[in-house]
C-alpha positions in Angstrom: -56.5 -250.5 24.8 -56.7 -253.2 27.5 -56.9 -252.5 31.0 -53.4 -254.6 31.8 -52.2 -251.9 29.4 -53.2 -249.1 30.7 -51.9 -250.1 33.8 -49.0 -250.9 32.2 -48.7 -246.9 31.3 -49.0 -246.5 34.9 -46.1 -248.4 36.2 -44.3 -247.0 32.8 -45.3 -243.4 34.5 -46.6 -242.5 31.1 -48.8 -239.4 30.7 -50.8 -241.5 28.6 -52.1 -243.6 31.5 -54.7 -240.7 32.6 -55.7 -239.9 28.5 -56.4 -244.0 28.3 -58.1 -244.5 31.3 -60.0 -241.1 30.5 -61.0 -242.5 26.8 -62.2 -245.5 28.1 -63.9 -245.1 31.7 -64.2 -241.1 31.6 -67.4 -240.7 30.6 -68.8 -243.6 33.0 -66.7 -241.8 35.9 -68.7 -238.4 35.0 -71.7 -240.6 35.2 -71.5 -242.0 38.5 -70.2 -239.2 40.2 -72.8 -237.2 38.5 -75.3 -239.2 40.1 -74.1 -238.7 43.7 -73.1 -235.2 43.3 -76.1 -234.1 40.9 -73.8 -231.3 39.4 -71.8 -231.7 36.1 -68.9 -229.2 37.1 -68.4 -231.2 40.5 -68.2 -233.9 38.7 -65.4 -233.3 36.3 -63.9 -232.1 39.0 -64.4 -235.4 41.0 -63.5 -237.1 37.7 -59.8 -235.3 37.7 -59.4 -236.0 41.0 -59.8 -239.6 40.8 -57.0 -239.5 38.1 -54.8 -237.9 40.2 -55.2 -240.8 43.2 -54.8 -243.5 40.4 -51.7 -241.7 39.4 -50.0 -241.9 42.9 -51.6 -245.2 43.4 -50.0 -247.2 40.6 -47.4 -248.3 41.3 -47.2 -249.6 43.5 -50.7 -251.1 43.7 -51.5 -253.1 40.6 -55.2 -253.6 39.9 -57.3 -256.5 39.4 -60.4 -254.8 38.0 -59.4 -251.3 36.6 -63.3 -250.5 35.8 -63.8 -251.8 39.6 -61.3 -249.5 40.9 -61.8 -246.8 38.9 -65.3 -246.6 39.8 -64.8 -247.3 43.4 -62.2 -244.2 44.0 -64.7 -241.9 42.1 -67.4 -243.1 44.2 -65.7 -242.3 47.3 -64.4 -239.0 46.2 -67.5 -238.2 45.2 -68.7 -238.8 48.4 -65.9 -237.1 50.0 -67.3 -233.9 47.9 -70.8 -234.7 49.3 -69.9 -234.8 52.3 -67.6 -231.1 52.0 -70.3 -229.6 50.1 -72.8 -230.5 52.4 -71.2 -229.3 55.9 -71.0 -225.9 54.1 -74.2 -225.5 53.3 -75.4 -227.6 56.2 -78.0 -229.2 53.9 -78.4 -233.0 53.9 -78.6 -234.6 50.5 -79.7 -238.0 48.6 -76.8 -239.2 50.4 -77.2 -238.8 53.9 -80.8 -240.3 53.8 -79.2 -243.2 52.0 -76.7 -243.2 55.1 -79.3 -242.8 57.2 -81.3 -246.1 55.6 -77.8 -248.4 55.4 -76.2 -247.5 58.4 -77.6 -250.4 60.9 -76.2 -252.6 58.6 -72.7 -251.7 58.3 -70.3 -252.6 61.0 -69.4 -250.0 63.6 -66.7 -247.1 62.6 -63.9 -248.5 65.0 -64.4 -251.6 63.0 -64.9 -251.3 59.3 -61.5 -250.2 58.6 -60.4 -253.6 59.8 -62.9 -255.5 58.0 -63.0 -253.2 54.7 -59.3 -253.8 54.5 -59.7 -257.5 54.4 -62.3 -257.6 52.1 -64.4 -259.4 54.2 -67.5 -256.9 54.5 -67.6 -256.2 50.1 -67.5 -259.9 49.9 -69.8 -261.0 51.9 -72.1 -258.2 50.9 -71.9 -259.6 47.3 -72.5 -262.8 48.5 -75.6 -261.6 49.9 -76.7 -259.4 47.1 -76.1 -263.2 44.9 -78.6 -264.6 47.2 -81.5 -262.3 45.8 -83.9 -262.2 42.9 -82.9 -259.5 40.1 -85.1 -257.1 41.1 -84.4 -257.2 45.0 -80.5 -256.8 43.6 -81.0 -254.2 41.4 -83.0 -251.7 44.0 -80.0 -251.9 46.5 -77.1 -251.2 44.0 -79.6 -248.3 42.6 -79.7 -247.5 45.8 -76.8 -247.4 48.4 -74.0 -248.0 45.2 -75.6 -245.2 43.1 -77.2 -243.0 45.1 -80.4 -242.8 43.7 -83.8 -241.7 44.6 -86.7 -244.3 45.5 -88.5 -241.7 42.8 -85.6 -242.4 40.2 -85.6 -246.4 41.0 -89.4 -246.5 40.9 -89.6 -245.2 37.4 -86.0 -246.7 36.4 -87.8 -250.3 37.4 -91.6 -249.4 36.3 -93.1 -250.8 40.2 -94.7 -248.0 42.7 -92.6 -246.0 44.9 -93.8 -247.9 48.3 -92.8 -251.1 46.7 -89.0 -249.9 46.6 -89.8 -248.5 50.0 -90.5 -251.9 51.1 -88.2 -254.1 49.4 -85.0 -252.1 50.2 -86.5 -252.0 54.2 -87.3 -255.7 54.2 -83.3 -256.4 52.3 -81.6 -254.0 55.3 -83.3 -256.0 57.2 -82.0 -259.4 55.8 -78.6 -257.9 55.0 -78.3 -257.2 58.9 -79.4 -260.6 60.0 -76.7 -262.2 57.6 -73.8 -260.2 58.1 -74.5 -261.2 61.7 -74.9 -264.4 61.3 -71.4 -263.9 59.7 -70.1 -262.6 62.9 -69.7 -259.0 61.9 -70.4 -256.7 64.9 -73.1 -254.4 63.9 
């Protein structure tokens, strides 16, 4: 089934909408919020979740990208889990060094809603991220859009641990300079 279909169901309010979307992205939803929350049972959990906010999201938003979106509100329910599970056991996870690494390039809290909402920040981001070689591309998005280790990325990519170390410090740094030259306030 085609993703203007499936959205289709949505608007239709068809129970089918969450069984489609489930057939076709399920198993890549369980993936990525597997890789953030590093527990399977989370992330079903995070997984049904995520079909209940597309469900009261559509209508009336319709889609562009249904994989985009898909992935995007699992993403950021899994890190809303993280981020739960984490205050309660007062632990600090994969994702608040990651966090820790991105956040002096990320606008200021009072100020990403604004830009987020416009789209400004994910587009020039991927502007950016065009602007580098393969490799230099693919150690971010392993990084701060999946979560994973510099362990994980090291053996994913066959290079040495201290060469991820570098590369990802050396593109923060770049990332920074650009989105100021961009006139975000960092």
């Amino acid at each position: 089934m085609t993703d203007e279909e499936i959205v289709e169901l949505y608007f239709d309010r068809s129970e089918n909408a969450v069984k489609e979307t489930d057939n076709k992205y399920g198993a890549k939803c369980r993936a990525a919020a597997c890789r953030i929350l590093k527990d399977h049972g989370d992330s079903e959990e995070c997984t049904n979740d995520t079909y209940m906010k597309m469900w009261k999201a559509i209508p009336p938003y319709r889609p562009l990208c249904l994989y985009a979106y898909v992935i995007r509100i699992v993403r950021n329910t899994a890190i809303d889990m993280l981020r739960h599970r984490d205050a309660k056991r007062r632990s600090e996870g994969e994702y608040a060094a990651v966090y820790d690494e991105i956040k002096d390039c990320i606008p200021a809290a009072d100020n990403v809603e604004k830009t987020v909402e416009a789209g400004e920040l994910t587009e020039l981001i991927e502007r950016f991220l065009n602007g580098q070689n393969k490799d230099k591309k693919t150690m971010f998005m392993m990084r701060y859009f999946s979560f994973c280790s510099v362990a994980q990325i090291a053996s994913e990519l066959g290079v040495g641990e201290s060469k991820v170390t570098v590369t990802l410090t050396r593109i923060r740094s770049k990332l920074r300079e650009y989105l100021e030259k961009e006139g975000i306030d960092i």
